[in-house]
C-alpha positions in Angstrom: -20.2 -14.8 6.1 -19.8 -11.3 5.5 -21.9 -9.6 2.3 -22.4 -6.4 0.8 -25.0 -5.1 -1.7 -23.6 -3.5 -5.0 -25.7 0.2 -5.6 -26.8 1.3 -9.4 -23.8 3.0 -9.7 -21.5 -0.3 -9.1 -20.4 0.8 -5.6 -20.3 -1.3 -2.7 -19.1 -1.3 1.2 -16.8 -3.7 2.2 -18.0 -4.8 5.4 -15.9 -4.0 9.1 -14.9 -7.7 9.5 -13.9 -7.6 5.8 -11.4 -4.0 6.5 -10.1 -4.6 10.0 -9.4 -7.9 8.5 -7.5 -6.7 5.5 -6.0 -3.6 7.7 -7.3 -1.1 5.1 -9.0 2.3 6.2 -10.3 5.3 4.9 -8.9 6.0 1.6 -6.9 2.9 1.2 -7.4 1.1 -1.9 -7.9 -2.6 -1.9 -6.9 -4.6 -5.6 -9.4 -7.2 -6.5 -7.5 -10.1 -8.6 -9.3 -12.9 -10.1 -7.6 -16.3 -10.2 -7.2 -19.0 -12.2 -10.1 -21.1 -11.1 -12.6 -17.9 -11.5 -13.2 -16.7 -7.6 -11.9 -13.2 -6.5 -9.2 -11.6 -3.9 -9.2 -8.9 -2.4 -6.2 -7.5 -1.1 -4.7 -4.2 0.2 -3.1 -2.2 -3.0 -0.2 -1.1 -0.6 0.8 -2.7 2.6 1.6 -0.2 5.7 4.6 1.9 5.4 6.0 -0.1 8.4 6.5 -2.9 6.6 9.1 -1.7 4.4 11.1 -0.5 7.2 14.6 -1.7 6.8 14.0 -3.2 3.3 16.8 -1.4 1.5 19.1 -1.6 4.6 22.5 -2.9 4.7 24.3 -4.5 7.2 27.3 -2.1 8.8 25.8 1.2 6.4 25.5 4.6 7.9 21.8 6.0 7.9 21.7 9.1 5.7 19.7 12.5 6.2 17.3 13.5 4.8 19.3 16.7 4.2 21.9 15.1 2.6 19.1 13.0 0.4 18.4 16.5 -0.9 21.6 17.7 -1.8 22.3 14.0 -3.8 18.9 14.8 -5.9 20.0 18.5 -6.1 22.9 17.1 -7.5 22.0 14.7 -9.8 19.5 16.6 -11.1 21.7 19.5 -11.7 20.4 22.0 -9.4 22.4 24.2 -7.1 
């Protein structure tokens, strides 16, 4: 079982099993949530940007540019 020692200023390494495992790197952030019955997750804050490919898509819709997403928040946000 993975373990990790916590330092005088409450920092601590999560171990390589314990980040490959989660998929985190290097200035990820992990969110530790404590459950009903008292024991701990750990769990990546955000989720790789892959995975929200095609979340808002909708069947049969054009993809838009990112030129023309400028020109809607130009738009809507009353610039020229």
């Amino acid at each position: 079982m993975p373990s990790s020692t916590i330092t005088a200023k409450g920092q601590t390494t999560i171990p390589k099993v314990i980040r490959e495992h989660l998929g985190v790197d290097i200035g990820d952030r992990v969110d530790f949530v404590i459950q009903p019955d008292g024991t701990i997750v750990i769990e990546p804050a955000v989720g790789q940007v892959g995975a929200l490919k095609g979340l808002l898509a909708k069947k049969g819709q054009r993809p838009v540019s990112v030129d023309a997403m400028h020109e809607a928040i130009r738009k809507r946000a009353g610039g020229p």
